[in-house]
C-alpha positions as CSV (number, residue, x, y, z in Angstrom):
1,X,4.1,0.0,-41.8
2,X,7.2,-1.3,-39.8
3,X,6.6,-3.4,-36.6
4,X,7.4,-1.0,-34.2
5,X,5.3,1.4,-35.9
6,X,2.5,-1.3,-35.5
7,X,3.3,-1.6,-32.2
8,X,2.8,1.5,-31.5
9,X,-0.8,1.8,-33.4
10,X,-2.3,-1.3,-31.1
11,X,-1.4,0.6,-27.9
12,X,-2.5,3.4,-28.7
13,X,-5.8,1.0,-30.0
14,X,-5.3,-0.6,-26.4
15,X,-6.2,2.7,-24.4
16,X,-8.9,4.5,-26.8
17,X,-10.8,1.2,-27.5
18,X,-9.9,-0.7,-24.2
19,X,-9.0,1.1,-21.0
20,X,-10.7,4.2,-21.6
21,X,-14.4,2.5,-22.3
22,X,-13.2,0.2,-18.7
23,X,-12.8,3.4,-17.0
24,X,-15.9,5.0,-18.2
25,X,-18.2,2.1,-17.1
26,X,-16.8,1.9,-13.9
27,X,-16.9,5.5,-13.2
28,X,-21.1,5.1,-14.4
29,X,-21.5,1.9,-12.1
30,X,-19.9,3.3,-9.5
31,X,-22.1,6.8,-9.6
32,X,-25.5,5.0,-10.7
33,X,-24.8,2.5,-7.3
34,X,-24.1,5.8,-5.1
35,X,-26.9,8.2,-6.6
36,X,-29.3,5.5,-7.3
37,X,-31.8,9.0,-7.9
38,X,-30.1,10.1,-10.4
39,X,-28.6,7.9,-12.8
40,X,-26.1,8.9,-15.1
41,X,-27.4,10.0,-18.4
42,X,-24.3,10.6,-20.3
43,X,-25.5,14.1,-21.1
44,X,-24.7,18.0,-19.9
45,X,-27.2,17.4,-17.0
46,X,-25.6,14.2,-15.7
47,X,-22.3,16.5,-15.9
48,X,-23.7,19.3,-14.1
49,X,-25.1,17.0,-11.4
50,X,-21.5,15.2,-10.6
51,X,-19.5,19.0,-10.3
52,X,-22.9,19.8,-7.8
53,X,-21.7,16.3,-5.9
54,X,-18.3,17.2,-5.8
55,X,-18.7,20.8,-5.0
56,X,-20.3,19.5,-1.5
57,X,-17.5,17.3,-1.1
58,X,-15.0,19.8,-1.2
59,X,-16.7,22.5,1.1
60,X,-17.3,19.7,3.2
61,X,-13.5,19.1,3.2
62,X,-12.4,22.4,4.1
63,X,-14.1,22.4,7.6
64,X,-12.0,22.9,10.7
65,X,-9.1,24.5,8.2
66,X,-7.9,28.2,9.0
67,X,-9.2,30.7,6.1
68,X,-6.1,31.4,4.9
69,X,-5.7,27.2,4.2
70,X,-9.0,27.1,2.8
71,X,-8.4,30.0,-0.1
72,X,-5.3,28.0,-1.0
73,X,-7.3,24.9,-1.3
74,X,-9.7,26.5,-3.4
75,X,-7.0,28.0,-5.7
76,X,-5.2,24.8,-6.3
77,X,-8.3,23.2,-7.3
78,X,-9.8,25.5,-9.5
79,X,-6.1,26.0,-11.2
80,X,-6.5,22.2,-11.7
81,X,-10.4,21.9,-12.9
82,X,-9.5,24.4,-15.4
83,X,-6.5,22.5,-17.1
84,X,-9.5,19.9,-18.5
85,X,-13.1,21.6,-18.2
86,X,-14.4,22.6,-21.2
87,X,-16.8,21.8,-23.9
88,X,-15.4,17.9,-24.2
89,X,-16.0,18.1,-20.2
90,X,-19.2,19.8,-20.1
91,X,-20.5,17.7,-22.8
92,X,-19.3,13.9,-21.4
93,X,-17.2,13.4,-23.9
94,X,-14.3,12.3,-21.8
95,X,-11.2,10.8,-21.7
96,X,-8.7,8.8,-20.0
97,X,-7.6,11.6,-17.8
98,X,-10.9,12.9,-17.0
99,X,-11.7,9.7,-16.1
100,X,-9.6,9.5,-13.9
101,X,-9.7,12.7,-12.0
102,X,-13.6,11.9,-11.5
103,X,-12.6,8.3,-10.2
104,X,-9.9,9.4,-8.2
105,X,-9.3,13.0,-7.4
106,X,-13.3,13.7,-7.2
107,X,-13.3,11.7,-3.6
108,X,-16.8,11.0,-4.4
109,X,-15.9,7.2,-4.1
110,X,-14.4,4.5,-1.9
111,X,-11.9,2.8,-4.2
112,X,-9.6,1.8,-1.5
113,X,-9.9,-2.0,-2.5
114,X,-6.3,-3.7,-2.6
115,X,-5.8,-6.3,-5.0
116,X,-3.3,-9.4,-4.2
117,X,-0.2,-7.2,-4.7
118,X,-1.1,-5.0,-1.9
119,X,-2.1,-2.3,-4.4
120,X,-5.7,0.2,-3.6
121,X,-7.9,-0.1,-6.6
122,X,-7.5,3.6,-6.6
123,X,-3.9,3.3,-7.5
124,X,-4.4,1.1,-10.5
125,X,-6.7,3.7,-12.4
126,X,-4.2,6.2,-11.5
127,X,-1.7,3.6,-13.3
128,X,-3.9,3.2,-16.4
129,X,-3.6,7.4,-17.1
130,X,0.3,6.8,-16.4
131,X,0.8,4.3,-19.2
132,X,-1.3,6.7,-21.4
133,X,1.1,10.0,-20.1
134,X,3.6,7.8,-21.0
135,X,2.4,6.8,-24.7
136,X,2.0,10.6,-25.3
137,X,5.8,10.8,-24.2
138,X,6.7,9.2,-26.9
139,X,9.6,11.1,-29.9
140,X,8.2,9.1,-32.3
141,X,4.9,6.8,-33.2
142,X,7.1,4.0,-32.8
143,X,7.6,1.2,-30.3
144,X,9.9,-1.8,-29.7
145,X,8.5,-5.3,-29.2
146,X,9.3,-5.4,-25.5
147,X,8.3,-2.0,-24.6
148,X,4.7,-3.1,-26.1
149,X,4.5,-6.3,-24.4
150,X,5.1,-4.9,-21.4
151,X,2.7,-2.2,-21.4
152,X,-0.1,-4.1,-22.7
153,X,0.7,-6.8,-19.6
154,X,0.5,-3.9,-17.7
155,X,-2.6,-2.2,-18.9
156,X,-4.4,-5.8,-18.6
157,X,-3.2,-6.1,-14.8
158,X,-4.4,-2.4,-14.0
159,X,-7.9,-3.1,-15.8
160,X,-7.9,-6.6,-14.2
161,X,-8.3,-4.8,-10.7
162,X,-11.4,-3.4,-11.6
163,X,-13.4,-6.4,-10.7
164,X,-12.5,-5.6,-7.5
165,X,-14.9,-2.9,-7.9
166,X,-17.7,-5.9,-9.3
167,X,-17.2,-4.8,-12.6
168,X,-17.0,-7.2,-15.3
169,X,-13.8,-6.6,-17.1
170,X,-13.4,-10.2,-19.0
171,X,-14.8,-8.2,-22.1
172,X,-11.9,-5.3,-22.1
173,X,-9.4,-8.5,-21.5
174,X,-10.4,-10.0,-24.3
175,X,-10.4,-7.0,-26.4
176,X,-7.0,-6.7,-25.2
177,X,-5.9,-10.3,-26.1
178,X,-7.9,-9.4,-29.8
179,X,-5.4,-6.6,-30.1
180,X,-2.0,-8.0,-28.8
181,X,-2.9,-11.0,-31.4
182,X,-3.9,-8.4,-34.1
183,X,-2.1,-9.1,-37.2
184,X,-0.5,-5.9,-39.8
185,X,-1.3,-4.8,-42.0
186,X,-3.8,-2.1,-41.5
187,X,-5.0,0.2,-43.7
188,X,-3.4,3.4,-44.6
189,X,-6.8,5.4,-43.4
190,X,-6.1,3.5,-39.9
191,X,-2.6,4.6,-39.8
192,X,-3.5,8.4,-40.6
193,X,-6.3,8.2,-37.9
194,X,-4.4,6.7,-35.5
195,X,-1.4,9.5,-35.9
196,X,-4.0,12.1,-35.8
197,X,-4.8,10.5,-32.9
198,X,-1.4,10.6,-31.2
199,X,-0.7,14.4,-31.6
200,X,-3.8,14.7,-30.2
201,X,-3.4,13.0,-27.5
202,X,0.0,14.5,-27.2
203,X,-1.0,18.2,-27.4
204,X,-3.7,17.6,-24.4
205,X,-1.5,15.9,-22.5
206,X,1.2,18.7,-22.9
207,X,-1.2,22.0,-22.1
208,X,-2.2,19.6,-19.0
209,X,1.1,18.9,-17.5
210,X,2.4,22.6,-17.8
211,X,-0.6,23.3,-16.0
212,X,-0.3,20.9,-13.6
213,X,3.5,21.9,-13.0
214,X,2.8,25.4,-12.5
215,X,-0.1,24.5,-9.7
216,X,3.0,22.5,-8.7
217,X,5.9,25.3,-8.7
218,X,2.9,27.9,-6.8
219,X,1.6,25.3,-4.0
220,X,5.8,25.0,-3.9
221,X,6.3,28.6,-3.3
222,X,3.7,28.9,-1.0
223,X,4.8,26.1,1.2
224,X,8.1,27.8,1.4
225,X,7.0,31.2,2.1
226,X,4.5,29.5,5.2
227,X,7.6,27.5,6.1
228,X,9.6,30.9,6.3
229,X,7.3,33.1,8.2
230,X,7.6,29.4,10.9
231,X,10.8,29.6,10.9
232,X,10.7,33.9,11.9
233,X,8.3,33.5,14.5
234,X,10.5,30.5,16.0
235,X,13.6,33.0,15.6
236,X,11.5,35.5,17.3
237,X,10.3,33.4,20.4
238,X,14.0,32.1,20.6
239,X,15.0,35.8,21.2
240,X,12.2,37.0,23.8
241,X,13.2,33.2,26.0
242,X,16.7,34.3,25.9
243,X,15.9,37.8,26.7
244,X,14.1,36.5,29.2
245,X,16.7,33.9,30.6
246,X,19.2,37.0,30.8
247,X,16.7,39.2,32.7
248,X,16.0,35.9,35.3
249,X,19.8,35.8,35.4
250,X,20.5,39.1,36.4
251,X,17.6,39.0,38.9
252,X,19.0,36.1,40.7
253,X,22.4,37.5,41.0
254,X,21.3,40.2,42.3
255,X,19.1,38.3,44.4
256,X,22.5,36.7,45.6
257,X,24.5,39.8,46.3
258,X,21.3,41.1,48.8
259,X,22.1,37.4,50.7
260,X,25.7,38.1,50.7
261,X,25.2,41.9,52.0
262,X,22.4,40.4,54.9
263,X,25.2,37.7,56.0
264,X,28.3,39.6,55.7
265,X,29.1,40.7,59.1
């Protein structure tokens, strides 16, 4: 195994064994702190019970909106929930991503926290799935010394602000120290898993994002189609003010001539 292919192995190691187990106990903490009730189980039911929570969320957010607002809501949404639900959903056995979207995109909690650099806590976890979009990016399962420096700094940072959530993350930092000191070689079953691993996490990653860019390219259209119809009506007002202007015009001139006629001796 060459360097950068070893590079590559340990950050992949970094987000399966490290920032992906960070996320999921936050995301656990976090729901067993808000629905105290109810703790999470880790099991179909506890699955079922956080769509129920978020489900009320949502209708809750589409009060006040126009119906024609709220069916578009709804469409983007279940376009999105269908890119990742599934048996792996259904089932808890999650990922980064998934994570993430329950975290984050969920709304069911206050992660608005900002850490030293001005940063919400929210923004940090959203970082964490970049570095992993990023990973899957990758030509080859190979990476250069400074590339893999920097992202596991990186990761560390992003994992770091979740204490600002009181979770204890000195465990996942020293996992992360254990891994950046990690030494070749490893074994040729490791190498095989963790390429399995990256096509995996490639393929997943790929059906998501041509999902997410066709929710994209509609909620695109549809913007511009609203923004059209706006810009019609505007055309069509514009016409009835100057009709109207013309009509005022002509009534005042011949409003004049009547006062010419009554002084013209």
């Amino acid at each position: 195994m060459e360097d950068d292919e070893f590079n590559f192995y340990r950050i992949v190691k970094s987000e399966k064994n490290v920032a992906q187990p960070a996320l999921k106990e936050l995301f656990e903490t976090l729901w067993n702190r808000k629905f105290p009730e109810t703790p999470w189980k880790k099991d179909s039911n506890s699955v079922q019970l956080f769509e129920q929570e978020e489900q009320k969320y949502f209708q809750n957010s589409l009060d006040g909106l126009s119906n024609r607002e709220k069916g578009r809501k709804r469409d983007i949404r279940n376009r999105l929930l269908s890119t990742f639900r599934g048996n792996q959903w259904e089932n808890y056995e999650w990922d980064i991503s998934k994570f993430v979207y329950a975290l984050v995109h969920s709304k069911l909690f206050q992660l608005h926290q900002i850490d030293g650099s001005c940063m919400p806590i929210s923004e940090h976890i959203v970082q964490i799935k970049v570095i992993c979009n990023r990973t899957a990016h990758f030509t080859t399962a190979t990476c250069d010394n400074a590339n893999f420096q920097e992202t596991l700094k990186t990761t560390g940072d992003h994992i770091k602000a979740l204490e600002l959530a009181q979770l204890n993350v000195s465990p996942y930092l020293e996992d992360l120290q254990r891994i950046q000191s990690q030494e070749k070689p490893v074994s040729g079953e490791k190498w095989w898993e963790m390429k399995t691993q990256f096509e995996r996490l490639k393929s997943q990653q790929q059906i998501y994002e041509e999902s997410q860019q066709q929710i994209y390219e509609e909620s695109q259209q549809q913007i511009y189609e609203e923004r059209e119809k706006r810009y019609t009506v505007v055309e069509n007002l514009n016409e009835k003010l100057e009709g109207l202007k013309t009509e005022e015009e002509l009534q005042m001139e011949g409003y004049s001539e009547e006062i010419k006629k009554a002084f013209d001796f």
